[in-house]
Backbone as JSON, one array per atom type, in Angstrom:
{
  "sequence": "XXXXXXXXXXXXXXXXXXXXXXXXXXXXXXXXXXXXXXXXXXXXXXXXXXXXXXXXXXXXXXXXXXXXXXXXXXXXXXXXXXXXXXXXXXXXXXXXXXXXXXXXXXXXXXXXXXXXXXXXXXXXXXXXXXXXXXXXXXXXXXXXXXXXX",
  "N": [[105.29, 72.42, 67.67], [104.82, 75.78, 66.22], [103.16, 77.68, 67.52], [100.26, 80.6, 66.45], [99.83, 84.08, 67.34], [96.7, 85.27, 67.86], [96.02, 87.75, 67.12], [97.6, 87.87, 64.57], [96.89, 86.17, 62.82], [94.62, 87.27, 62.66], [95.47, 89.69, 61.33], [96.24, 88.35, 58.93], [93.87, 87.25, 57.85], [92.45, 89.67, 57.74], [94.1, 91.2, 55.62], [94.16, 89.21, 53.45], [91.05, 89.46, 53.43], [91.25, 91.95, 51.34], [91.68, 94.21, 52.85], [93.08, 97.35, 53.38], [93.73, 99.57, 54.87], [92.72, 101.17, 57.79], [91.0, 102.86, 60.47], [91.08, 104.44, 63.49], [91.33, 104.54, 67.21], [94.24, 103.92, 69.07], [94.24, 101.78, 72.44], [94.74, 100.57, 75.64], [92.92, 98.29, 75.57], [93.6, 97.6, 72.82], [95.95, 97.6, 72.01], [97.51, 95.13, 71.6], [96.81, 94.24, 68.95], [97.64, 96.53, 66.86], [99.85, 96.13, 67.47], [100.22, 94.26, 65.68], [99.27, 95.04, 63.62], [101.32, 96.55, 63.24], [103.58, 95.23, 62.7], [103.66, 93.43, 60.42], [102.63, 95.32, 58.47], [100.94, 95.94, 56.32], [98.25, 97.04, 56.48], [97.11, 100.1, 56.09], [96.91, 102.49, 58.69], [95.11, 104.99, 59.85], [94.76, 107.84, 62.21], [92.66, 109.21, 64.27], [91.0, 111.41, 66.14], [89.13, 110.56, 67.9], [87.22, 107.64, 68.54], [84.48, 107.85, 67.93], [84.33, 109.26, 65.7], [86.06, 108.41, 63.94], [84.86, 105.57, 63.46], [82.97, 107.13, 61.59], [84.66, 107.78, 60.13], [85.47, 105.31, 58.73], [83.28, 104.15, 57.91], [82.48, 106.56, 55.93], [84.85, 106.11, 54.14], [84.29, 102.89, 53.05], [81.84, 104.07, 51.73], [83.0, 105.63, 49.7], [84.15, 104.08, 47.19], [83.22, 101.8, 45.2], [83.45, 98.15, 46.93], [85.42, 98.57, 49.14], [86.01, 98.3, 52.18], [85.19, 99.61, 54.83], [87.39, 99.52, 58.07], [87.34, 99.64, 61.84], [88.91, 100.62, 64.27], [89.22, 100.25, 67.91], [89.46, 100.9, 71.58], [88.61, 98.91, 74.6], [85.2, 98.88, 76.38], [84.29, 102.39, 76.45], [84.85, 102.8, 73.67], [83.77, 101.23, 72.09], [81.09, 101.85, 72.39], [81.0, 104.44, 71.31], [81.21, 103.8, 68.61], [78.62, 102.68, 67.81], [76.43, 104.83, 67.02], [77.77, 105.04, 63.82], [77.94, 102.63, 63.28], [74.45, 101.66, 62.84], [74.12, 103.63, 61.11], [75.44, 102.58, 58.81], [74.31, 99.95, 59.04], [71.72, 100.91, 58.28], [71.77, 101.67, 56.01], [72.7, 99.42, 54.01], [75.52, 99.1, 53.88], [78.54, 97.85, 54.65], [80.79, 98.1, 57.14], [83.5, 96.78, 59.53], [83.95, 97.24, 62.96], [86.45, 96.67, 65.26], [87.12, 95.73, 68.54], [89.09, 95.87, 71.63], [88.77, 94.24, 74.52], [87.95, 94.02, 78.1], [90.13, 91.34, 80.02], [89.05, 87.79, 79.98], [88.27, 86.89, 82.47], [87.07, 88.73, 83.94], [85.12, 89.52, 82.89], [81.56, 91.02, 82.72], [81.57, 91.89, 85.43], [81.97, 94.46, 86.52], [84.24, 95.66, 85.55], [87.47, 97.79, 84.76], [86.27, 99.54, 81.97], [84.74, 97.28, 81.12], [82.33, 96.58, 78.85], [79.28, 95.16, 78.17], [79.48, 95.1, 74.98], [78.53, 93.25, 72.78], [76.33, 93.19, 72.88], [75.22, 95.71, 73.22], [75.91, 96.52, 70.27], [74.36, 94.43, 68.69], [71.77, 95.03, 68.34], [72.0, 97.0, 65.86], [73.72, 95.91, 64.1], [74.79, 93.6, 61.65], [76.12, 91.69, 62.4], [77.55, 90.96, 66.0], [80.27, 89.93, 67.77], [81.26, 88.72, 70.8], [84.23, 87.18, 71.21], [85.95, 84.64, 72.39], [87.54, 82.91, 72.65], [91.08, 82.64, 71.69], [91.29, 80.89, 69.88], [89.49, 81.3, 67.92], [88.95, 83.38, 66.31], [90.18, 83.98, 63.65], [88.15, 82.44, 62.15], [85.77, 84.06, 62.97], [86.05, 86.09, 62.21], [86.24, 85.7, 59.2], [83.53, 85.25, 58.85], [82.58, 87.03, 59.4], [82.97, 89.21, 57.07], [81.95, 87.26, 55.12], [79.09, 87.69, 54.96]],
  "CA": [[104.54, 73.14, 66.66], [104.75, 77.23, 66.72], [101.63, 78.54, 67.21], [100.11, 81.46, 65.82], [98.99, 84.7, 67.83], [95.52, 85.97, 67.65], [96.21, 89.28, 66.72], [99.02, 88.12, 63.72], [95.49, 85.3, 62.4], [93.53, 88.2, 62.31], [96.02, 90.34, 60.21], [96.2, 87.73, 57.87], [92.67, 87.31, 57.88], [92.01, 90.93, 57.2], [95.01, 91.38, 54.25], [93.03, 88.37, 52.48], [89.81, 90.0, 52.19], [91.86, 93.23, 51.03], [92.01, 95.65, 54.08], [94.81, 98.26, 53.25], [93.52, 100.73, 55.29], [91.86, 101.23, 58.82], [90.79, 104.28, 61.34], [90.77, 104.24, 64.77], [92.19, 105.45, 68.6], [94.86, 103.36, 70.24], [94.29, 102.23, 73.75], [95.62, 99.51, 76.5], [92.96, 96.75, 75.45], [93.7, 97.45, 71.39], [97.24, 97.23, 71.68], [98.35, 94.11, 70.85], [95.9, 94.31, 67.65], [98.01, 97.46, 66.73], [101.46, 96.08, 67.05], [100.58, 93.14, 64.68], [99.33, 95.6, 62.11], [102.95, 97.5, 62.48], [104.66, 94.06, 62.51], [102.92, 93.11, 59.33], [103.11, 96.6, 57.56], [100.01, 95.83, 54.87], [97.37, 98.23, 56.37], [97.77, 101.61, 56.93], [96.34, 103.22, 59.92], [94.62, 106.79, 60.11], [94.18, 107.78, 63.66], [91.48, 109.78, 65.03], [91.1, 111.97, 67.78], [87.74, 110.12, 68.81], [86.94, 106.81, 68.21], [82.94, 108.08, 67.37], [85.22, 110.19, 64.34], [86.86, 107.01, 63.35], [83.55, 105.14, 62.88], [82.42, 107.45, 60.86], [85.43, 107.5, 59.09], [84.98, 103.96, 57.98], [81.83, 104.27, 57.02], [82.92, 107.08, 54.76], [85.82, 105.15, 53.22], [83.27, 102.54, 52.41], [81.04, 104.78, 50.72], [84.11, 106.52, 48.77], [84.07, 103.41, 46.35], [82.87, 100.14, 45.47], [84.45, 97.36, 47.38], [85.86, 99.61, 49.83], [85.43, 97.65, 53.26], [86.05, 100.41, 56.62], [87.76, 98.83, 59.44], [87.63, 100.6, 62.56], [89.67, 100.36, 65.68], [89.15, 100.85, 69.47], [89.92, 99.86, 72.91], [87.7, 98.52, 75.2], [84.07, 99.99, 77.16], [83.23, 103.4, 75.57], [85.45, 103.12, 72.66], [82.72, 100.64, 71.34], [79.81, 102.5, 72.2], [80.98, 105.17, 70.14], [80.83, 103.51, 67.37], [77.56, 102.45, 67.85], [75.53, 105.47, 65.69], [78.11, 104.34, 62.94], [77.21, 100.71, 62.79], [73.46, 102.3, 62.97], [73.97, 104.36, 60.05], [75.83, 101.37, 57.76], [73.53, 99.01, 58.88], [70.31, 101.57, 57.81], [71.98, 101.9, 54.51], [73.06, 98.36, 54.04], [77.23, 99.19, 53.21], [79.44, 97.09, 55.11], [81.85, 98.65, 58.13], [84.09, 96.02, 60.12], [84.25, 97.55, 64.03], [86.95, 95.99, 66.35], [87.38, 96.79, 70.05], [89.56, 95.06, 72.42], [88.05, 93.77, 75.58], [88.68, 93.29, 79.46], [90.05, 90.12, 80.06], [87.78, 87.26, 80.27], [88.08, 86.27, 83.8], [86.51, 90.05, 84.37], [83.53, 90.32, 82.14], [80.64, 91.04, 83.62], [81.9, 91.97, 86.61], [82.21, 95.99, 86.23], [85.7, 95.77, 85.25], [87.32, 98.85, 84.34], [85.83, 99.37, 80.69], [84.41, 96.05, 80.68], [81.47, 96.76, 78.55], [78.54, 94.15, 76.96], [79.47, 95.59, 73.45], [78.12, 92.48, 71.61], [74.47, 93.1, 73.29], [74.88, 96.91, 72.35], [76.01, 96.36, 68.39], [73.55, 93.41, 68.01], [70.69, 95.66, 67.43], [72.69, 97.82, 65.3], [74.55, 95.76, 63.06], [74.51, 92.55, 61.1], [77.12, 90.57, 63.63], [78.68, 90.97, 66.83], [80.41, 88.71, 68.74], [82.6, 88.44, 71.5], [85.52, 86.25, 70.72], [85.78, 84.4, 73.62], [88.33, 82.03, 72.73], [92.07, 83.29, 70.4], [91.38, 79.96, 68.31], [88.22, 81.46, 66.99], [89.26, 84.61, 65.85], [90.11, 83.72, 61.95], [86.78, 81.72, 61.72], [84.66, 84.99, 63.02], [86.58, 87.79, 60.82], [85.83, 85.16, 57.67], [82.32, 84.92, 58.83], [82.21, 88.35, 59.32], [83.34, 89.34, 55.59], [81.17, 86.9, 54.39], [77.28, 87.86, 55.69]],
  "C": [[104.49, 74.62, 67.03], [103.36, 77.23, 66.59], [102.02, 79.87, 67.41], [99.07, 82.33, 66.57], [97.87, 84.96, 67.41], [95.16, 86.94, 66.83], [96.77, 88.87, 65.0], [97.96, 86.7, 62.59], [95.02, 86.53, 61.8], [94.18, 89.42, 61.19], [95.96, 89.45, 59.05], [94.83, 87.66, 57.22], [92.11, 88.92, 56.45], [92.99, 91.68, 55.68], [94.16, 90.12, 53.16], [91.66, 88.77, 51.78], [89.92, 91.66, 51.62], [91.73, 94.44, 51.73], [92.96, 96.09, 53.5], [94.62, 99.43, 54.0], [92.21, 100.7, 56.7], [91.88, 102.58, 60.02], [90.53, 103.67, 62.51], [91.38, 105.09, 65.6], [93.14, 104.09, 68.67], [94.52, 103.14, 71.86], [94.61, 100.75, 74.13], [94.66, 97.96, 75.57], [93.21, 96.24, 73.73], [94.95, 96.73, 70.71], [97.97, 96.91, 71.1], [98.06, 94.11, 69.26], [96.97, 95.34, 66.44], [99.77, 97.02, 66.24], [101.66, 94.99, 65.91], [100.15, 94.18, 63.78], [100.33, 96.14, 61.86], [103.57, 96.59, 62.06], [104.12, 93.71, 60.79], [103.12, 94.1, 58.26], [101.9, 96.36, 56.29], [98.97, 96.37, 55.6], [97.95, 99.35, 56.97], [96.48, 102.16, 57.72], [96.67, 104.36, 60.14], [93.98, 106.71, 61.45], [93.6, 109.37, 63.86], [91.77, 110.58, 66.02], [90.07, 111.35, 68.76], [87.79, 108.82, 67.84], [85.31, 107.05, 67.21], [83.61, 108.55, 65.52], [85.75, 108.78, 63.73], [86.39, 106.19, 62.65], [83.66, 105.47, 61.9], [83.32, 107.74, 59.73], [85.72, 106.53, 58.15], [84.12, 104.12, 57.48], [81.83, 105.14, 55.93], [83.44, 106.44, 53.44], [84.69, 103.81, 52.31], [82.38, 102.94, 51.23], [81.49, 105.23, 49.71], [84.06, 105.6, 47.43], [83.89, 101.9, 46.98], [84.27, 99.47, 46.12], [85.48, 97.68, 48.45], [84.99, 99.04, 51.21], [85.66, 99.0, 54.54], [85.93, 99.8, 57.41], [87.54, 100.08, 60.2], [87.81, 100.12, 63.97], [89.74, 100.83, 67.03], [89.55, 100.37, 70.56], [88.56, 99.44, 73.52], [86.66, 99.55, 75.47], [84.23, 101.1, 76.29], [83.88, 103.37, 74.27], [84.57, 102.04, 71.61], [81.49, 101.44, 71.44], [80.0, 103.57, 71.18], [81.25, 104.94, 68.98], [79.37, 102.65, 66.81], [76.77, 103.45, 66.56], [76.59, 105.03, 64.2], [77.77, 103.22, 62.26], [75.86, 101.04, 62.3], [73.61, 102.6, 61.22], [74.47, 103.67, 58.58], [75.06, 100.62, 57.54], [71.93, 100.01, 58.13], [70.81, 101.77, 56.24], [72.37, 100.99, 53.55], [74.42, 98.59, 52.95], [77.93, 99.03, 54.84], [80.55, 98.0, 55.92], [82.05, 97.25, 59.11], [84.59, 96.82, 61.65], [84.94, 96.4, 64.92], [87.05, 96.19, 67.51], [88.11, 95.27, 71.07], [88.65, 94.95, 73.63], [88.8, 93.39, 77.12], [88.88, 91.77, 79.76], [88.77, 89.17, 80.86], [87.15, 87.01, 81.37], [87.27, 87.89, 84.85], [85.12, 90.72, 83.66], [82.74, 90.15, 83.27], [80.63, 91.36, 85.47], [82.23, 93.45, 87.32], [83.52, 96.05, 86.57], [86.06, 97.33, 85.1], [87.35, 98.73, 82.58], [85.4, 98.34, 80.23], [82.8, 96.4, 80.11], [80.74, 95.75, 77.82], [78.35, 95.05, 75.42], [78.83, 94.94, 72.95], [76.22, 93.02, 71.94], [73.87, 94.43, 73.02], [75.03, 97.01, 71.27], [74.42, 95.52, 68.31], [72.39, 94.03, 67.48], [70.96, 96.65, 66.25], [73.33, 97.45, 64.11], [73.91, 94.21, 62.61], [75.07, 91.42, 62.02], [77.56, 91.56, 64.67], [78.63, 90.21, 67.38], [81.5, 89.24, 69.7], [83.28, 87.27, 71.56], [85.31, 85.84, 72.01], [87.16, 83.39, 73.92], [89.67, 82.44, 71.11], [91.94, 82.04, 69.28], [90.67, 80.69, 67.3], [88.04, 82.61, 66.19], [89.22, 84.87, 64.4], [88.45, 83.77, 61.37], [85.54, 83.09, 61.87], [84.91, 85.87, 62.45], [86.48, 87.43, 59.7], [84.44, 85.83, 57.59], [82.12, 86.62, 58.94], [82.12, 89.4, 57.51], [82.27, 88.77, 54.92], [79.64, 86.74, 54.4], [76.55, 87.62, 54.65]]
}
C-alpha cells in the first residue's frame, strides 16, 4: 500500500477548504511543508522578511474579503511566538487565521532543543486551537478540525 506523506495530506487538506494563498519565512523545521506546497503548485506563497510581518499578513488577507482564510508559515521556536500578537488580534476580533510552524523532533521536546518551543501552551490563550501534532497520521483530521471551529 503507498502511503501518503504528512506534509502532501495536509496540502490536500488545505486546497479543499480553498487555500490559494499563504505568507510566511522558510526555515529548517518548515521545509518539508514548503516543498509539498511547490510539488503541488495550488497555493501561492508570499514570503516575508519576518515571520511577526507574515502573521499579520494573514490576518490582513482575511480581512481583505469574505471567506478569505490567512495561512501563515514558520519554522520552529521563535517563528511561532511571533505570531502570537497576530493570533491575539484575530482571535479579539473573531476572523479566522490558520498559523503553522514546524517543530523539533519529537524525541527532543521538552528538552531545550534548539528552537524547541511549547508553542501549543503559548497560542492556547490566544487562539481558538492549538495543537501539537504529535503523530503524521493525525495531521488531515486536525487541519479539518481546525477549518471547522
Amino acid at each position: 500500500m503507498a502511503k501518503m506523506r504528512a506534509v502532501d495530506a495536509a496540502m490536500y487538506v488545505l486546497e479543499k477548504e480553498g487555500i490559494t494563498t499563504a505568507f510566511g519565512v522558510p526555515g529548517a523545521a518548515i521545509n518539508p511543508f514548503y516543498s509539498a506546497m511547490r510539488k503541488h503548485g495550488g497555493i501561492r506563497h508570499i514570503l516575508a522578511r519576518h515571520v511577526e510581518g507574515a502573521s499579520h499578513m494573514a490576518e490582513g488577507y482575511t480581512r481583505a474579503a469574505a471567506g478569505n482564510i490567512g495561512v501563515c508559515l514558520g519554522t520552529s521556536g521563535p517563528a511561532g511566538t511571533d505570531m502570537i500578537t497576530a493570533l491575539y488580534s484575530a482571535s479579539a476580533d473573531s476572523i479566522p487565521i490558520l498559523c503553522i510552524t514546524g517543530q523539533a523532533p519529537r524525541a527532543r521536546l521538552h528538552k531545550e532543543d534548539f528552537q524547541a518551543v511549547d508553542i501549543e501552551a503559548i497560542a492556547k490563550p490566544v487562539s481558538k486551537m492549538a495543537v501539537t501534532v504529535r503523530e503524521a497520521a493525525l495531521v488531515p483530521r486536525v487541519l479539518q478540525q481546525a477549518f471547522h471551529l
